[in-house]
C-alpha positions, 0 to 999 in steps of 0.5 A, a space after each residue: 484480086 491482083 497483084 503488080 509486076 513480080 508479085 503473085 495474088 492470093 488466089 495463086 497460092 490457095 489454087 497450089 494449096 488446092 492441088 496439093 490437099 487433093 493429093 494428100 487426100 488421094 494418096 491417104 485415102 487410097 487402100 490396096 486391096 481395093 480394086 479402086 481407089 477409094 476418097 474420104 467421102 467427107 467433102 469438108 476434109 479436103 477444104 480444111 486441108 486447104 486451109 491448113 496448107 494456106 496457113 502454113 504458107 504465110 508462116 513461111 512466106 511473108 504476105 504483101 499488101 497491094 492496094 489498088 494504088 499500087 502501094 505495096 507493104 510487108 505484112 505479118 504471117 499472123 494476117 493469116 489467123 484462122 478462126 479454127 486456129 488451123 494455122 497452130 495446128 500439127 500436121 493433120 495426117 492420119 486426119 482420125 486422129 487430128 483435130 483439123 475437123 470440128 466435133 460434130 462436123 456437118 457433112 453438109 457443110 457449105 464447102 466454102 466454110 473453112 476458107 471463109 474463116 480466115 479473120 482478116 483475109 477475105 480467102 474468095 477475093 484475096 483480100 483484107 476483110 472489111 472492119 465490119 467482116 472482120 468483127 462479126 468473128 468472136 475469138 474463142 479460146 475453147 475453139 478445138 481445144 487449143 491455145 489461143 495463140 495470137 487470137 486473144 481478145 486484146 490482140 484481135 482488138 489491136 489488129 482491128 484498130 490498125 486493118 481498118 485502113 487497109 480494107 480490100 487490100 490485095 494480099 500478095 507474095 513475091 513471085 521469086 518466093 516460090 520455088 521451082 523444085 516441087 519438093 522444096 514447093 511442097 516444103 514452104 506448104 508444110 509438107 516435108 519428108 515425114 508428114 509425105 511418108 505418113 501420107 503415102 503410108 500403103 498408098 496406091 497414088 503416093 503424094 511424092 513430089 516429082 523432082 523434075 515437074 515444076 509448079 509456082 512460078 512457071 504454073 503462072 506462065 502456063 496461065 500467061 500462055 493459056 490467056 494469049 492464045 484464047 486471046 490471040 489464036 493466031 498471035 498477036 501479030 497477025 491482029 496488028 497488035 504490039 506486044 506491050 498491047 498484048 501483054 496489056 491484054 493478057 494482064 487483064 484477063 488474068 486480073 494480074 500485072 504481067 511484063 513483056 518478059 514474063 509474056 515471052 517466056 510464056 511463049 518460049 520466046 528469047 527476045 
């Protein structure tokens, strides 16, 4: 829901994460001798391909939990656990022969059912889950047939004891923690050379990161300029208003801190 200066919100990383499942799943699902390209028309496997992109990020990556105060802590990967225990999961290319779809999985299924079962993370807000939210979910060790992991009932009633205090906590991660090189971006997701080449295997649209485009932080400063300019169609200057005021404003609309600094690079101002 935010984040302080320097830091950039959950909901940043699930929108990469979001970008990257749809060209994984183009790029798998697209066929050769096809005069167009052809999609899954499974709606869930790009959701859950989502999921298993988020959780491979917190491995890397350690979250940060900001409450509204603005007290920032360091917080454990395993924040991140998954009812489906995604995040344990191989990297779920070819997806036929994965288990990151449940048997009998549901083409109706509510879009936002694999997001939704992150144990202690709110995934729609970027938070921490309520005591009560979190103890509607029961661990289950024959859940996909996989070990349990962290996920044993001791440790799920451990970290109940500890996350009550931290409801609706912001979940962050540093912004300088994401690369400007996409494939150095897309390694940090669990994408790296191999499970690229899986994918792109007799692919029409290959899911290859481009060196030279950048995704991560200079994304948020696209958003930064996106939000002035709706904001500010003629510059903030010609509304009288200062830039900390703007800057202010900017921060506001995209339920983000952000400084001058970031602002002025957004604008490709030097100073």
């Amino acid at each position: 829901m935010f984040s302080p200066e320097g830091y950039l919100r959950f909901g940043v990383i699930a929108e990469i994460a979001r970008e990257i499942s749809r060209d994984l799943a183009w790029a798998y699902r697209s066929q050769k001798d096809a005069e167009t390209v052809l999609i899954s028309q499974q709606p869930g496997e790009r959701d859950a391909l989502e999921c298993w992109l988020i959780a491979q990020f917190f491995q890397n990556v350690d979250p940060i939990i900001v409450s509204a105060k603005g007290v920032v802590l360091s917080a454990s990967w395993s924040l991140l656990t998954h009812a489906d225990n995604i995040e344990i999961l191989p990297a779920p290319i070819p997806i036929e022969e994965s288990t990151l779809l449940p048997e009998g999985f549901d083409s109706n299924i509510d879009p936002y059912y694999f997001l939704s079962r992150f144990i202690y993370v709110d995934a729609l807000m970027g938070t921490i889950r309520t005591t009560e939210d979190m103890q509607s979910f029961t661990p289950d060790p024959d859940v996909f047939d996989q070990p349990m992991g962290l996920l044993t009932h001791r440790n799920f009633a451990r970290r109940l004891d500890v996350l009550h205090q931290y409801e609706n906590w912001s979940i962050c991660v540093k912004e300088d923690s994401l690369p400007d090189e996409e494939d150095a971006l897309f390694e940090l997701f669990g994408v790296g050379n191999e499970l690229l080449s899986k994918v792109n295997e007799g692919s029409l649209v290959p899911a290859k990161p481009r060196k030279s485009s950048k995704r991560g932080r200079p994304r948020i400063r696209e958003h930064v300029e996106d939000a002035y300019w709706s904001l500010f169609p003629s510059g903030h200057e010609a509304k009288g208003v200062t830039l900390g005021s703007a800057t202010n404003a900017v921060s506001e609309a995209l339920g983000q801190i952000i400084s001058d600094d970031t602002l002025r690079r957004a604008l490709g101002k030097k100073s």
